[in-house]
C-alpha positions in Angstrom: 97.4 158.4 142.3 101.1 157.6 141.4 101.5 154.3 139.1 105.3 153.2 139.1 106.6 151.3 135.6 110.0 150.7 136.2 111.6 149.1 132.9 115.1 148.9 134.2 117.0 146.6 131.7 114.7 147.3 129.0 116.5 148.2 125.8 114.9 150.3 122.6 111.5 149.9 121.4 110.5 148.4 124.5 110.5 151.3 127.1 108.5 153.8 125.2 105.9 150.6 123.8 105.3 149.7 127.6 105.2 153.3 128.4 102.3 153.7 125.8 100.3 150.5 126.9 101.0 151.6 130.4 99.2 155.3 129.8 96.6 153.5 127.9 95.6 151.5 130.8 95.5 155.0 133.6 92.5 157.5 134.3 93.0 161.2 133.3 94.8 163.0 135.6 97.1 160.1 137.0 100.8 160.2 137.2 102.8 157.3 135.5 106.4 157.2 136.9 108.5 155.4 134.3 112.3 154.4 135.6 114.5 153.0 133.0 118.2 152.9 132.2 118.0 152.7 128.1 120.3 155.9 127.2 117.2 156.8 124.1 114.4 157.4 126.8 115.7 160.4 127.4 114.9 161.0 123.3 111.9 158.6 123.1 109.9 159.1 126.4 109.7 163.0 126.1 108.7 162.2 122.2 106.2 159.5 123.1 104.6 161.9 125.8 104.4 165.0 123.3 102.8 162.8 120.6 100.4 161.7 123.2 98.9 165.1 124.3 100.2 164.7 128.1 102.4 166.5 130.1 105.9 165.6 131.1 105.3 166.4 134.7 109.3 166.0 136.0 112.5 164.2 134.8 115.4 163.4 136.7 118.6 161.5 136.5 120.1 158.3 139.6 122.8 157.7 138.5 122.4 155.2 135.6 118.6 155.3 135.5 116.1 158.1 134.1 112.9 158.8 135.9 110.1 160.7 134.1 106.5 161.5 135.6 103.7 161.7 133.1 100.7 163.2 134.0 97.6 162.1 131.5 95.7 164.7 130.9 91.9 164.8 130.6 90.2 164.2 126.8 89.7 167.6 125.7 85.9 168.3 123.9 85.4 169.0 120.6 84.8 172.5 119.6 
């Protein structure tokens, strides 16, 4: 299952907080689709995800707006 967040309009913090309430609120192995036009996601969003433990499934560019697909992974057992 796909969940779009599109945070068009949004301007830095707010696209990579929502991002990380949005993941928070997902089941492992979900996509989140984030779409925003704030030039830093393209910093913040790849930064968030990596901090995170996920993977950064795709990225692509529309014109004014970046889209990037998270995929949260699963909660990895402790050794």
């Amino acid at each position: 299952m796909t969940t779009i967040l599109d945070l068009t309009g949004l301007k830095c913090p707010l696209p990579a907080l929502k991002t990380r309430k949005a993941l928070g609120g997902i089941a492992p192995g979900e996509l989140l689709e984030v779409r925003c036009t704030d030039p830093l996601a393209v910093i913040d969003i790849p930064n968030l995800v990596a901090e995170m433990g996920y993977r950064l499934a795709a990225t692509e560019r529309e014109g004014e707006r970046s889209i990037f697909v998270i995929e949260k992974s699963a909660p990895t057992a402790a050794a």
